[in-house]
C-alpha positions as CSV (number, residue, x, y, z in Angstrom):
1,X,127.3,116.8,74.5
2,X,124.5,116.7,72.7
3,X,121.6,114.4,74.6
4,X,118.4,113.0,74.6
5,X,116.8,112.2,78.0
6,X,114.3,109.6,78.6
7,X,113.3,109.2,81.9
8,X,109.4,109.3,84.1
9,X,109.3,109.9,87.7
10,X,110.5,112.3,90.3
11,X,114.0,109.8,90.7
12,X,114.7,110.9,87.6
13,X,113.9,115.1,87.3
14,X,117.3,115.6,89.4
15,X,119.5,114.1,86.8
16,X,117.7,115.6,84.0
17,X,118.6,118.9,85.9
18,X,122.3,118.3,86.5
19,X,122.6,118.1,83.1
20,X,121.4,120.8,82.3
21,X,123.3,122.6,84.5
22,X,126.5,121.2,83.9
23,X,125.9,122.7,80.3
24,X,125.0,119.9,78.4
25,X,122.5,120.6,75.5
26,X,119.0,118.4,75.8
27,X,118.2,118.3,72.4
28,X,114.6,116.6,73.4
29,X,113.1,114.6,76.1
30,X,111.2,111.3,76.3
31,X,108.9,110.5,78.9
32,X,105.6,108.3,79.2
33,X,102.7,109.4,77.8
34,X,100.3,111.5,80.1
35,X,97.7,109.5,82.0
36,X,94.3,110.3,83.4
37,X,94.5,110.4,87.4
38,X,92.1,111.4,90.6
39,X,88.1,112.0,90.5
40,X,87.7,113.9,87.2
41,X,90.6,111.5,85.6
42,X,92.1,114.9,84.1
43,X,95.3,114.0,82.4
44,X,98.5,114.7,84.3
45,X,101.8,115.1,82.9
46,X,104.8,113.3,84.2
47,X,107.2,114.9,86.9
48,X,109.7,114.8,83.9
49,X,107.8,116.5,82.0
50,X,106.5,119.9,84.0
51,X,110.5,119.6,84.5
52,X,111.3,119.7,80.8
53,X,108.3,122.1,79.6
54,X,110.0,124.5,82.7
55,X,113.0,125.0,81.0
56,X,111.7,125.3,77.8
57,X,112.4,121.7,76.1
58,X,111.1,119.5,73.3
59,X,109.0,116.8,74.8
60,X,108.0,113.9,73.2
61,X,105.5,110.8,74.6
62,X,105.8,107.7,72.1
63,X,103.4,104.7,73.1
64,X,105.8,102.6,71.9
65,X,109.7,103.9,71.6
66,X,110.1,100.8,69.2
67,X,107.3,102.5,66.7
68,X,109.2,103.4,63.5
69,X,108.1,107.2,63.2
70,X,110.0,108.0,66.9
71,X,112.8,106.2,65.6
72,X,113.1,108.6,62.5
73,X,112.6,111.2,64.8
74,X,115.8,110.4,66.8
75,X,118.2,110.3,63.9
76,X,116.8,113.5,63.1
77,X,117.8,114.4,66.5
78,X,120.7,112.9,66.1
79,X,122.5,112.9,69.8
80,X,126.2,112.4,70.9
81,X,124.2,109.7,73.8
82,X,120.9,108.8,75.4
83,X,121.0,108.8,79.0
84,X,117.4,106.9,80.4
85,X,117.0,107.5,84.1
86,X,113.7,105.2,85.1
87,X,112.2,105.1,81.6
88,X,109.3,103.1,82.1
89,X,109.8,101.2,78.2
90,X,112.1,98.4,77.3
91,X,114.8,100.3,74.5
92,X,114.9,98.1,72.0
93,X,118.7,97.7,70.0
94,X,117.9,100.2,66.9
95,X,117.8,102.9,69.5
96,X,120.4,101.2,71.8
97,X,122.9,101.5,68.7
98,X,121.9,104.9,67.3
99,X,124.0,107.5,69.6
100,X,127.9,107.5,69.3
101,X,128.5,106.7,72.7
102,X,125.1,104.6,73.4
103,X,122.6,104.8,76.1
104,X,123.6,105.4,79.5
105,X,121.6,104.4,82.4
106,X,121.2,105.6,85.8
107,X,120.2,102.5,87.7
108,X,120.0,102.5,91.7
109,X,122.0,99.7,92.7
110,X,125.7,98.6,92.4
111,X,125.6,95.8,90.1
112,X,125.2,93.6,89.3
113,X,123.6,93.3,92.7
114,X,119.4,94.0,92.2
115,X,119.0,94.2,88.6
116,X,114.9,95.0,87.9
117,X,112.6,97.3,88.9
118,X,112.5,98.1,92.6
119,X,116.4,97.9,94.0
120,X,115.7,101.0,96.4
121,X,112.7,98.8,98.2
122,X,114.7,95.3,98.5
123,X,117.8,96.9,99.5
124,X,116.1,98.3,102.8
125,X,114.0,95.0,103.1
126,X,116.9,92.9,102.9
127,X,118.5,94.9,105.1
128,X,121.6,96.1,102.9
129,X,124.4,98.4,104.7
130,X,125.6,99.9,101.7
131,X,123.7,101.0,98.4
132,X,124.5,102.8,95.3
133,X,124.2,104.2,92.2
134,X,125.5,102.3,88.7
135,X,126.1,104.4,85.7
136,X,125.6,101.6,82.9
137,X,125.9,101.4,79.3
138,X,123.2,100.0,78.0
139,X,122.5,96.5,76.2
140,X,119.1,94.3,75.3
141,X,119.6,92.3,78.5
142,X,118.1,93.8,81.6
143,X,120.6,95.8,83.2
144,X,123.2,93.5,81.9
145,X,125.2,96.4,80.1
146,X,128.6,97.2,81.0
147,X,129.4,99.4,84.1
148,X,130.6,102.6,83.5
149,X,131.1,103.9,86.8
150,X,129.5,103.7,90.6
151,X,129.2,105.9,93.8
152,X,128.5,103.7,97.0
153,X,125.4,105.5,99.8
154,X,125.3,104.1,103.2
155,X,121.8,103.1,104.6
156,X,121.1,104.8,107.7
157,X,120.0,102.1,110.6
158,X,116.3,103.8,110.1
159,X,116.3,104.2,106.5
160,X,113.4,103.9,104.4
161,X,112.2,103.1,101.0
162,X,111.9,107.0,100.6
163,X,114.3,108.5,102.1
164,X,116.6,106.1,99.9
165,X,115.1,106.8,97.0
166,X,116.2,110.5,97.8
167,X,120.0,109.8,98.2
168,X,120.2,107.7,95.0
169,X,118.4,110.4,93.2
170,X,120.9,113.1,94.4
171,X,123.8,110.9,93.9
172,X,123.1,109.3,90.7
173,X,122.6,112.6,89.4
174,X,126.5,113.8,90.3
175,X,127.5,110.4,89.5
176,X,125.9,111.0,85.6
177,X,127.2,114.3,85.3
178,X,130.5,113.2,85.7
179,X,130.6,110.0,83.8
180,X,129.6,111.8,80.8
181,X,132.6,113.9,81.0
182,X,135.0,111.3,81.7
183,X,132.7,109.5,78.1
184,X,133.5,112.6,76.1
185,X,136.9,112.9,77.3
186,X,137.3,108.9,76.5
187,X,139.1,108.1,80.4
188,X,135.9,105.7,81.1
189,X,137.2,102.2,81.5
190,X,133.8,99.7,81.0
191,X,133.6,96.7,83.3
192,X,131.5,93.7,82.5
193,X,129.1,92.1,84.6
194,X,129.1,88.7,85.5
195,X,125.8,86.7,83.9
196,X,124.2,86.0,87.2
197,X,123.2,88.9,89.9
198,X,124.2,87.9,93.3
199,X,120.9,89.2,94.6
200,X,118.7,87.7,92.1
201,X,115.8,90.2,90.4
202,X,114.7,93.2,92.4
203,X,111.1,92.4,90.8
204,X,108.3,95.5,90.7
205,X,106.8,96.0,94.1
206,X,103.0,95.4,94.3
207,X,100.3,96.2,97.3
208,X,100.2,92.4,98.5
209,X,103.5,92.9,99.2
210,X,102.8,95.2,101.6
211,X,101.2,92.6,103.9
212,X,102.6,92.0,107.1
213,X,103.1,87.6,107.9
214,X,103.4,87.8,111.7
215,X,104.9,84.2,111.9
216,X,108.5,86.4,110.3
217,X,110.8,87.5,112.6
218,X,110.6,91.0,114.1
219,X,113.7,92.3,112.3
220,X,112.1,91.3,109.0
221,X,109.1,92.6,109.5
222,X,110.9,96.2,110.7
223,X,112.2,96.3,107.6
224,X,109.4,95.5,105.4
225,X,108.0,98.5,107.6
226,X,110.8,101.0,106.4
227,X,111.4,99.5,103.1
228,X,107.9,99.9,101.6
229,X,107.4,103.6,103.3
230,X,106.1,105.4,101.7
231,X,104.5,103.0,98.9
232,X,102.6,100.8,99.3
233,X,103.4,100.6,102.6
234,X,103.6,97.5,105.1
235,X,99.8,96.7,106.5
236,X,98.1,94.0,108.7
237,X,94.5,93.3,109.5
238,X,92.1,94.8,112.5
239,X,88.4,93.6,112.3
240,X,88.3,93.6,109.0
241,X,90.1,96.6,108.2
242,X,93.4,97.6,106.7
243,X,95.9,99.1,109.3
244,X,99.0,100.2,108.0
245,X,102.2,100.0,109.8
246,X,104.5,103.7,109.6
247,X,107.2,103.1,111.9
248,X,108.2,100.2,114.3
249,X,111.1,99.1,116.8
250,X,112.2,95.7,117.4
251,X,112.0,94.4,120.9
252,X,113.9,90.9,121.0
253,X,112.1,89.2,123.7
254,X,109.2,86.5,123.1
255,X,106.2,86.2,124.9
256,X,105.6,82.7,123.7
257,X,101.9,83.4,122.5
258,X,101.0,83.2,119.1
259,X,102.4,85.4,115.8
260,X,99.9,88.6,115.6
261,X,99.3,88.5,119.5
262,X,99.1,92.3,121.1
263,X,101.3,91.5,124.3
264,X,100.6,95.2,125.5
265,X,98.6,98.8,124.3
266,X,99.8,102.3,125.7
267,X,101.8,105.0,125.8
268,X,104.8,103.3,124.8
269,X,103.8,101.8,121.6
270,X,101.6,98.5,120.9
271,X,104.3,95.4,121.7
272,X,103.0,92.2,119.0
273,X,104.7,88.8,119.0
274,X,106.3,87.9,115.9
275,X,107.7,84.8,114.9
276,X,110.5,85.7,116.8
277,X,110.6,88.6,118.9
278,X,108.6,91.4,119.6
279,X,107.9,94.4,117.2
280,X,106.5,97.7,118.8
281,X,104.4,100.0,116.4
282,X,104.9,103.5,116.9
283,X,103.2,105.1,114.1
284,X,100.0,103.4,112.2
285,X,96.6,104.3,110.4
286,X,93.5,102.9,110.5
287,X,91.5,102.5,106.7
288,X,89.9,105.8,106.1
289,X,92.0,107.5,109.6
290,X,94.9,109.7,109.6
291,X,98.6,108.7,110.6
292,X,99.2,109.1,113.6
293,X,101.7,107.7,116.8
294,X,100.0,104.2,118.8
295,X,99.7,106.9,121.7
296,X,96.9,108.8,120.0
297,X,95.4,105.9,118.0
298,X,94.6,104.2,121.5
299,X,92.7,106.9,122.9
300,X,90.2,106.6,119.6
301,X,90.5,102.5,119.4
302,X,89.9,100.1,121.9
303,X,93.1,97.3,121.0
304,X,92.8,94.8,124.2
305,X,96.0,92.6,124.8
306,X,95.3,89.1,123.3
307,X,93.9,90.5,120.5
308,X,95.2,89.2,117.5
309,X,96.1,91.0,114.6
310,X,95.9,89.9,110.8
């Protein structure tokens, strides 16, 4: 088939490869324009595109996809189907109608559960058992479009945001791959989705998310832990600093003392009250510290029990 990819970030480099390797011809790819980034705010190119200019494809980086010239430039291009894996720009309906088969989209949940932009994070934070990968035509709703096909990935019991991210990228890619045959071969069988997501939206993920409410319970606040490593990460207060949160275990006894409370400090991790239980932190980092386990970052940091965190 002849295809035009569109996609941004590492999530989306793997499927861009599978296609390629299944023998597909990328007849040009689409990614976000380059932005400046670090110190010397050189401009950096996006993961999709060092992928793209590696194998020796047209890139192009619109502002705006909906600007007329990039439009003309795609009936030019003229592809069999667009496949957008984590874009970055809403597709507006001339380009949604152009290819004969649509735009196909790699989205990393089974809907119509998490439609929006952060399914990955919310699935771990909600504490999901089971995730996926939706292979979804395309419409002007947001990720309304009917479902093409779906591969299900079990969360592991100390899964995180980015280890998540990971499997769906792996398995959306095979999933892709093998929906577009089953397109050009015409055995896919579309499903519509209901109008309302069972889950509500997965909305974009900021940095106040990231802070920890101690007055939640300890299993809620384990997951925030796992489903926001490793961005932005979960973080609490200490003396007016920033301490991030890495890794924690739930310990389901209360000590009846307030939310934030250090119950104990040592080798075994540092034991807080929650709103209900306890959560031991095992890994954390200090504002302008290193990572490191509770075991090392109490031989550098005085943490008394009663202390009170947030």
């Amino acid at each position: 088939m002849r295809i035009v990819f569109m996609g941004t970030p590492d999530f989306s480099v793997g499927t861009l490869e599978a296609i390629l390797a299944a023998g597909h011809q990328v007849a040009a790819v689409v990614t976000q324009p380059d932005k400046p980034k670090g110190r010397g705010k050189a401009l950096q190119a996006t993961p999709v595109k060092e992928a793209a200019l590696a194998h020796g494809l047209t890139v192009y980086q619109p502002r705006k996809v909906r600007e007329d010239s990039f439009l003309e430039e795609l009936k030019k291009i003229n592809p069999d189907v667009i496949v957008v894996v984590a874009f970055g720009q809403i597709i507006p309906r001339t380009i949604l109608e152009l290819p004969k088969f649509g735009c196909i989209n790699v989205h990393a949940s089974l809907l119509p559960k998490y439609r929006g932009a952060a399914p990955i994070q919310w699935a771990v934070i909600d504490g999901e058992e089971v995730s996926g990968v939706t292979i979804m035509r395309m419409d002007a709703g947001l990720d309304t479009g009917d479902m093409l096909s779906k591969v299900e990935v079990p969360l592991a019991e100390d899964e995180t945001g980015g280890s998540l991210f990971d499997k769906l990228s792996e398995a959306g890619a095979r999933q892709l791959v093998q929906t577009l045959d089953r397109l050009e071969d015409g055995t896919v069988q579309p499903e519509k989705q209901p109008e309302e997501s069972p889950t509500g939206y997965a909305r974009m993920i900021t940095k106040a998310d990231g802070l920890i409410d101690w007055t939640k319970d300890a299993k809620s606040i384990e997951r925030l832990i796992r489903g926001l490593n490793p961005w932005p990460s979960a973080f609490t207060r200490l003396e007016g600093k920033n301490l991030k949160i890495w890794k924690a275990a739930v310990q389901e006894q209360d000590s009846g003392l307030a939310p934030g409370t250090v119950i104990s400090a040592g080798r075994e991790g540092l034991s807080v009250q929650t709103g209900q239980g306890r959560l031991n932190i095992l890994e954390l980092q200090l504002e302008g510290k290193k990572r490191m386990e509770a075991d090392a970052f109490l031989r550098g940091c005085t943490l008394e029990t009663g202390a009170v965190l947030g």
